[in-house]
MARLUMGU-887430 format. One record per residue (C-alpha): z, x, y; residue in three letters. Coordinates in steps of 0.1 Angstrom, whole numbers, plus 2048, in hexadecimal, padded with zeros to 3 digits. Each point is the difference from the previous one (the first is absolute). Layout:
BEGIN
(pt (Z, X, Y), "ala")
...
//
This chain:
BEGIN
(pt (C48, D84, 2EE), "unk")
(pt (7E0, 802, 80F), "unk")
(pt (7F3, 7E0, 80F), "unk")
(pt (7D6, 7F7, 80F), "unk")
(pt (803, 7F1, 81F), "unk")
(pt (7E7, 7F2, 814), "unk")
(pt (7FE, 813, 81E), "unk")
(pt (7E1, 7F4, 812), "unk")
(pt (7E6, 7E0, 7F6), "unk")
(pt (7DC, 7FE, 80B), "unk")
(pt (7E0, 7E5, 800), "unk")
(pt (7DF, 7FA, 809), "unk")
(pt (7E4, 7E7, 800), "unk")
(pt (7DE, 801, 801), "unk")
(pt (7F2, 7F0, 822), "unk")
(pt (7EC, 7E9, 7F1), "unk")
(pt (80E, 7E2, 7F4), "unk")
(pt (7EB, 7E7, 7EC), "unk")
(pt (80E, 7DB, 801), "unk")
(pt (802, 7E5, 7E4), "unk")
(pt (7E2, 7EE, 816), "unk")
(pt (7ED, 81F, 802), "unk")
(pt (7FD, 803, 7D9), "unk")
(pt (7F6, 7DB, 7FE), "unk")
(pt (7E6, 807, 813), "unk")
(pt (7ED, 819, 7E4), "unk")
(pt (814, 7EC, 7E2), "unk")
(pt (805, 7DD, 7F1), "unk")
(pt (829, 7FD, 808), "unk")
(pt (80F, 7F6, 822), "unk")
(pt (822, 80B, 811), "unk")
(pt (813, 7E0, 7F3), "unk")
(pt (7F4, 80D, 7DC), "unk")
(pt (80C, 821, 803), "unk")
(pt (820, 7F8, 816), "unk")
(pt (80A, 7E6, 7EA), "unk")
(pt (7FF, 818, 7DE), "unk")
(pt (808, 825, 80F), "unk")
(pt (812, 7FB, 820), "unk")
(pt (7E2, 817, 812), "unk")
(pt (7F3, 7F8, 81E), "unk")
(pt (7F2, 824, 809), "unk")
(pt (7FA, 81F, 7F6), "unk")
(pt (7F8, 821, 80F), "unk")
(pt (7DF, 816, 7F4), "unk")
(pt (7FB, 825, 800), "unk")
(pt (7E5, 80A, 818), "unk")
(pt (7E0, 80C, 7F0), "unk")
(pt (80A, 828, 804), "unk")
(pt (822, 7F8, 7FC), "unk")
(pt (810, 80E, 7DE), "unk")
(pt (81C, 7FF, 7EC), "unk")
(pt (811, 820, 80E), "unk")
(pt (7F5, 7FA, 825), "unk")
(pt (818, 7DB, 7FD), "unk")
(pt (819, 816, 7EB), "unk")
(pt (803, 81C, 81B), "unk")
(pt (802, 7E6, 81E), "unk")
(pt (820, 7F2, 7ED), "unk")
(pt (80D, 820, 7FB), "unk")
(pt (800, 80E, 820), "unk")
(pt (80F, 7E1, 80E), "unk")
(pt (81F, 805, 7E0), "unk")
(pt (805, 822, 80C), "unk")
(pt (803, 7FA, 824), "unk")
(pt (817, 7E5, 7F6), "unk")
(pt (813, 819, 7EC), "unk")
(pt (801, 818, 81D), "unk")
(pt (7F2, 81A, 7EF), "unk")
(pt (7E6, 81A, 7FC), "unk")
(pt (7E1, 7FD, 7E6), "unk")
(pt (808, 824, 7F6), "unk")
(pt (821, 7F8, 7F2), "unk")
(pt (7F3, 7E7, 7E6), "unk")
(pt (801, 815, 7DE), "unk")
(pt (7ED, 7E8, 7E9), "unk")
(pt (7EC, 7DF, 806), "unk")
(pt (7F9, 7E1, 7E4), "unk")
(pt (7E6, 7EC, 807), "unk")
(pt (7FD, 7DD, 7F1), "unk")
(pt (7DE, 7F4, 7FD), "unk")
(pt (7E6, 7EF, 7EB), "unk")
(pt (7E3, 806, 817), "unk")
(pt (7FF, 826, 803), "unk")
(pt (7E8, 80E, 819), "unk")
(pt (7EB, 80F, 7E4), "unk")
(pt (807, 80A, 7D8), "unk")
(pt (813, 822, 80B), "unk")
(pt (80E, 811, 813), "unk")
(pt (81F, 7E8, 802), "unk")
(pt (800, 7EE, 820), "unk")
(pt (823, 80A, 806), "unk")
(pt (7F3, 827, 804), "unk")
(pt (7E8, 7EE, 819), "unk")
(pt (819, 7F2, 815), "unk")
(pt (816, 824, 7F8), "unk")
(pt (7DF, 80E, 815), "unk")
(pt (800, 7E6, 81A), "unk")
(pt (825, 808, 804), "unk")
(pt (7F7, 823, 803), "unk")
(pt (81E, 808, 7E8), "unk")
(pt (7FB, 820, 7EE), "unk")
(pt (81E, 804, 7E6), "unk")
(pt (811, 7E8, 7E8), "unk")
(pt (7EC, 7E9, 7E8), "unk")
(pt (7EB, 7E0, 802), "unk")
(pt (7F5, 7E4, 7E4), "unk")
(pt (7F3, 7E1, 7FF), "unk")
(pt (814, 7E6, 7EB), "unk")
(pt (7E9, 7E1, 7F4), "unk")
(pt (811, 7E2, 7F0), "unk")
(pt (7ED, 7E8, 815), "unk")
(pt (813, 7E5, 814), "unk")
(pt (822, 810, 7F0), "unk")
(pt (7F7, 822, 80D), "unk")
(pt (819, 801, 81F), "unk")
(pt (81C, 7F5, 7EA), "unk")
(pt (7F7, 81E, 7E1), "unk")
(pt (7F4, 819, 822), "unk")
(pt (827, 7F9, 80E), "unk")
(pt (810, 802, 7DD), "unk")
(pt (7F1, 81D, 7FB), "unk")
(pt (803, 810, 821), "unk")
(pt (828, 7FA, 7FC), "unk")
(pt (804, 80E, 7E0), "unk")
(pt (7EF, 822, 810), "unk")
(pt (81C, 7FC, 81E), "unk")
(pt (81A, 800, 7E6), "unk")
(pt (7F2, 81E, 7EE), "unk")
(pt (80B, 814, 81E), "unk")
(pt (7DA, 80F, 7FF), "unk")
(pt (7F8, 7EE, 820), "unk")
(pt (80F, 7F3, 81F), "unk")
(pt (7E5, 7ED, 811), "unk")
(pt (7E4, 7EA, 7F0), "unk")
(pt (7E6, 7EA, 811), "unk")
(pt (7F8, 7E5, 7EA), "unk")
(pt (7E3, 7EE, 807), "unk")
(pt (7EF, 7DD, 7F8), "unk")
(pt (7DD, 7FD, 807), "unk")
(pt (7DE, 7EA, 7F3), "unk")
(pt (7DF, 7F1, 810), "unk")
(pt (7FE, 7E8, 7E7), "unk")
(pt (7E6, 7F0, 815), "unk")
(pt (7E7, 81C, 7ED), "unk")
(pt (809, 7F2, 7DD), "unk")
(pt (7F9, 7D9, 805), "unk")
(pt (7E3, 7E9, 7F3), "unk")
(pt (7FD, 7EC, 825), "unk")
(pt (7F0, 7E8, 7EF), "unk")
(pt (81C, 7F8, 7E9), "unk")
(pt (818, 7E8, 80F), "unk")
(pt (81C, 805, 7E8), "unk")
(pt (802, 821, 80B), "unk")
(pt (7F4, 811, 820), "unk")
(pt (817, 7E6, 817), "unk")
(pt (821, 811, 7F0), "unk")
(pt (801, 828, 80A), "unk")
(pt (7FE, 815, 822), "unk")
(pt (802, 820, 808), "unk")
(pt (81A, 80F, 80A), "unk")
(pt (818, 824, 805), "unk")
(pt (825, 803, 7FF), "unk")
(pt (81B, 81D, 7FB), "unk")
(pt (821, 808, 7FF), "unk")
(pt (810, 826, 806), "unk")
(pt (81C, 801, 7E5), "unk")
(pt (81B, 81E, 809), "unk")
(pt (81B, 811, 7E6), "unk")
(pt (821, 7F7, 80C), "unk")
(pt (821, 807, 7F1), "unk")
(pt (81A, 7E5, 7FD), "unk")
(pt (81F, 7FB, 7EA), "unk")
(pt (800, 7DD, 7FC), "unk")
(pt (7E6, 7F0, 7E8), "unk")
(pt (7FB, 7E0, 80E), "unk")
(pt (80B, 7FE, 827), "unk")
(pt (7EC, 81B, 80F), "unk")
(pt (7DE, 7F9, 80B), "unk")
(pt (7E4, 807, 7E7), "unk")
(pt (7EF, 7F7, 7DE), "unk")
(pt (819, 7F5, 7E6), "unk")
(pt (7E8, 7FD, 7E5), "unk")
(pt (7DC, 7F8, 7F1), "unk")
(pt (7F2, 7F3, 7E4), "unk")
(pt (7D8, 7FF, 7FB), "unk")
(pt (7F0, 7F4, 7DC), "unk")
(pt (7DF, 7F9, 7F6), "unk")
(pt (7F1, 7EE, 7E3), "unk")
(pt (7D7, 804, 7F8), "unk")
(pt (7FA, 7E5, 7E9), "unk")
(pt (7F8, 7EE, 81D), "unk")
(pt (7EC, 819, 812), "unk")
(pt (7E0, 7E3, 7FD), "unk")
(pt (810, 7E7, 812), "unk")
(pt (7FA, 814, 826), "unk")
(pt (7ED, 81D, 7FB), "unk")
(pt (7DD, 80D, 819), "unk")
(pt (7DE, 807, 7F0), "unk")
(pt (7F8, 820, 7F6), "unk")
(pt (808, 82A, 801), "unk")
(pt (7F5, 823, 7FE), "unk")
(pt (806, 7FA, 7D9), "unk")
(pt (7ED, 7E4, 7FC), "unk")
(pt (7DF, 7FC, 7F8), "unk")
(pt (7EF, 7DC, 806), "unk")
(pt (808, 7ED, 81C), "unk")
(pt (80A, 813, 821), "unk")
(pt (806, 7E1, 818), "unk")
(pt (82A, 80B, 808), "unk")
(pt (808, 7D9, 80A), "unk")
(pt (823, 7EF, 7F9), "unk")
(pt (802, 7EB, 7DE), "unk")
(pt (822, 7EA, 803), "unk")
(pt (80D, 7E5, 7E7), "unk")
(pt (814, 7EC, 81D), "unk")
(pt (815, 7EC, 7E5), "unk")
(pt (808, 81B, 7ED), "unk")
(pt (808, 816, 821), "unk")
(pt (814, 7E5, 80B), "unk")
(pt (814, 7F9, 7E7), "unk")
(pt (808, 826, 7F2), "unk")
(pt (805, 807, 826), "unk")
(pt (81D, 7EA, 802), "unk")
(pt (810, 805, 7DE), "unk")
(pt (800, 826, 808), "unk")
(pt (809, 803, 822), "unk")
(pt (820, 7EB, 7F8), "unk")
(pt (809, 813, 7E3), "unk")
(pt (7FE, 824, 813), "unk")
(pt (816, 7F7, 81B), "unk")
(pt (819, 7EF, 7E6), "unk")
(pt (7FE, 81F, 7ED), "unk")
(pt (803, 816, 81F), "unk")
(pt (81D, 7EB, 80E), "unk")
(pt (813, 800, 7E3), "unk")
(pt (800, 829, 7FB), "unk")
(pt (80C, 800, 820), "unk")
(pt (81A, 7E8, 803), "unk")
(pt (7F3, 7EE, 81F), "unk")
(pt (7FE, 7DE, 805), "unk")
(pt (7E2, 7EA, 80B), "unk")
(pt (812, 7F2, 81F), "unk")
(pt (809, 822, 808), "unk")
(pt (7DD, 808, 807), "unk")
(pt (7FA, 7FE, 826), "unk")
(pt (7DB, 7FF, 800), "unk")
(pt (7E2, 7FD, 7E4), "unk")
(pt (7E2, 812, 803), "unk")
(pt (7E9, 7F9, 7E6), "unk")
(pt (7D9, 80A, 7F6), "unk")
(pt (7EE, 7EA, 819), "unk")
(pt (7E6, 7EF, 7E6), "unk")
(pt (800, 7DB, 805), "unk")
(pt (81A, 7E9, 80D), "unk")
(pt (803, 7E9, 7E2), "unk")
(pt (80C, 81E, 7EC), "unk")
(pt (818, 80C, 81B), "unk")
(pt (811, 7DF, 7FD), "unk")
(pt (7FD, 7F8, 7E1), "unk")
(pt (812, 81F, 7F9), "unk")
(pt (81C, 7FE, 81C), "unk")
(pt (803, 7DC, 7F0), "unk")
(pt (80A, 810, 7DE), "unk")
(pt (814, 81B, 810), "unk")
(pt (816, 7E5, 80F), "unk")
(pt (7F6, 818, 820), "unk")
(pt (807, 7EE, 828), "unk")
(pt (7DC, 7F9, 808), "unk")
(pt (80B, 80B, 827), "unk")
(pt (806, 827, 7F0), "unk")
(pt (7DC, 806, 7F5), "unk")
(pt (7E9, 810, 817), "unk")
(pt (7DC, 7F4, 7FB), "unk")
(pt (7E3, 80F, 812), "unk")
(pt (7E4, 7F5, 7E9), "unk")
(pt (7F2, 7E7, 818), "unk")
(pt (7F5, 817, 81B), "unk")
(pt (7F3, 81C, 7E7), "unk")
(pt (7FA, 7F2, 7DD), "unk")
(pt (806, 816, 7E1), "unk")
(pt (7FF, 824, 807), "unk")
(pt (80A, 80C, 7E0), "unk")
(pt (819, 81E, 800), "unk")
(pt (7FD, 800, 82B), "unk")
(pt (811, 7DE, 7FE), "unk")
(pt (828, 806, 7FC), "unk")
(pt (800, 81E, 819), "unk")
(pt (7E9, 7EE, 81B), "unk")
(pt (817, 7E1, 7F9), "unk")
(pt (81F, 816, 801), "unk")
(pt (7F3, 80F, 822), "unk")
(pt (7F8, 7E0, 812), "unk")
(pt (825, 7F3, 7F3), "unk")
(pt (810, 81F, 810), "unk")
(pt (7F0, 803, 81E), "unk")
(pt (805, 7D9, 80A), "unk")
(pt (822, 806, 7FB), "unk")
(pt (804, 7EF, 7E0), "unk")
(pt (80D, 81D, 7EA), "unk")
(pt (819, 814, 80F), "unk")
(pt (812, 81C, 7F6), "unk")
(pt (81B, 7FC, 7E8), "unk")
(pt (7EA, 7E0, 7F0), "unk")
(pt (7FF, 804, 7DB), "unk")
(pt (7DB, 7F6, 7F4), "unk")
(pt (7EF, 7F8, 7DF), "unk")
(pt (7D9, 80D, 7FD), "unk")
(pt (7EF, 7EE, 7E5), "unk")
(pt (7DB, 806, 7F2), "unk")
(pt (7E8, 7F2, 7E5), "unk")
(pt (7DE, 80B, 7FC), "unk")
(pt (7E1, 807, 7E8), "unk")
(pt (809, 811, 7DC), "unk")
(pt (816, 7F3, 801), "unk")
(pt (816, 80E, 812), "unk")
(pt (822, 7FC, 817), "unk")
(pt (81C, 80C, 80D), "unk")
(pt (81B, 7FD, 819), "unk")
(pt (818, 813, 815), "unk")
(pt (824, 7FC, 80E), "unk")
(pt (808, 810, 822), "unk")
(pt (815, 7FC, 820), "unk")
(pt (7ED, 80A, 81A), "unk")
//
């Protein structure tokens, strides 16, 4: 069979980083306040001619010299985002530009916060199509250009933020002990699309402010239920067992969630990597730039089997099954 494997990951950060203290300064909250609900004590911000695709290529470029090799081999790029450089063209035929990659294909993928995990899903069921044998898949937002800084509830939880991962065809005979992406499962259900949603669209007419809207409760809560549900589901269509999992890497949202979910999971606290204190929610940037920072700390090695796990606005979710 044909197997995705990740052959290179990538990551990058904005320079400037904006502190818990810093925002207290322009809003009514405080460090303790935001610590003591979110786990965030920073987060980095976009500079002001920084876009979407210019965070998206520095990742990339970092995932392909991981990989060891050339932009020109890439034959199709999916970009995750939910703040696009513009309406159209896709930002991923942006970054194809940047890249200077002239063949294969390039779309974006937008399922907010989920978008990585659907971007990943989707980029392995092309793998195992035979139609392509390398794939950048990318994660990428400045969510710092969609908040309301004068709304406490919201602008201390995201960051911006790029990461990627270069997935390769690889033949194995052996379904399960080989390195790659066993499986993936993504769902989505819109009757709740009002409970996180962001002002405004080409569409609309009205109100053009694009600012986050977020029901925490209801986030919170649906977050939780859904994230443990998708890895039960996943693990059990597998056959793999929760202890067998080496390392977790979930959407990096807020850390009541994380453990409030591991807590259900009946998941070892010690196998979650958590990176939302140093760069806040970066929507569908956060599993690969968490995945990164594990691997190149030493954390995940080769041959660890790891669980990616995603909630976001819709809604939607997902998760995905590999050993790296």
């Amino acid at each position: 069979m044909i197997r995705s494997v990740i052959k290179g990951v990538g990551a990058y950060l904005p320079e400037k980083v904006l502190t818990n203290e810093d925002i207290s300064k322009f809003v009514d909250t405080s460090d303790e306040w935001i610590f003591g609900r979110t786990g965030i004590k920073q987060r980095h911000i976009a500079a002001d001619d920084q876009l979407t695709s210019d965070l998206a290529y520095h990742a990339s470029m970092e995932a392909i010299k991981d990989a060891g090799i050339a932009a020109s081999e890439i034959d199709l790029i999916i970009l995750a985002t939910s703040t696009p450089d513009q309406v159209f063209p896709s930002t991923a035929v942006k970054l194809q530009d940047k890249l200077r990659i002239k063949s294969g294909a390039a779309f974006d993928i937008h399922a907010v916060c989920s978008g990585f995990i659907y971007a990943l899903s989707t980029a392995d069921n092309f793998i195992r199509s035979g139609n392509y044998k390398k794939i950048l898949v990318v994660g990428s937002e400045t969510y710092s250009r969609i908040l309301d800084w004068n709304d406490r509830s919201t602008c201390v939880l995201f960051g911006d933020a790029a990461g990627a991962f270069i997935l390769e065809s690889v033949y194995t005979e052996d379904n399960l002990l080989d390195v790659g992406i066993y499986d993936s499962i993504i769902r989505s259900d819109g009757e709740y699309r009002e409970k996180l949603f962001c002002d405004g669209g080409p569409s609309m007419s009205g109100n053009q402010e694009h600012y986050i809207n977020m029901d925490g409760k209801e986030v919170y809560k649906h977050a939780v239920e859904k994230q443990t549900s998708i890895v039960e589901e996943l693990l059990e269509k597998t056959e793999i067992k929760i202890d067998d999992i080496d390392w977790f890497v979930p959407h990096q949202a807020n850390l009541r969630i994380l453990d409030a979910t591991a807590k259900k999971l009946k998941l070892d606290k010690n196998k979650i990597i958590i990176t939302v204190e140093k760069h806040a929610n970066t929507s569908s940037a956060s599993i690969p730039l968490a995945m990164t920072s594990a691997i190149k700390s030493g954390k995940i090695m080769r041959g660890d089997i790891v669980l990616l796990e995603a909630f976001g606005a819709g809604f939607t979710w997902g998760a995905v099954l590999l050993k790296y």
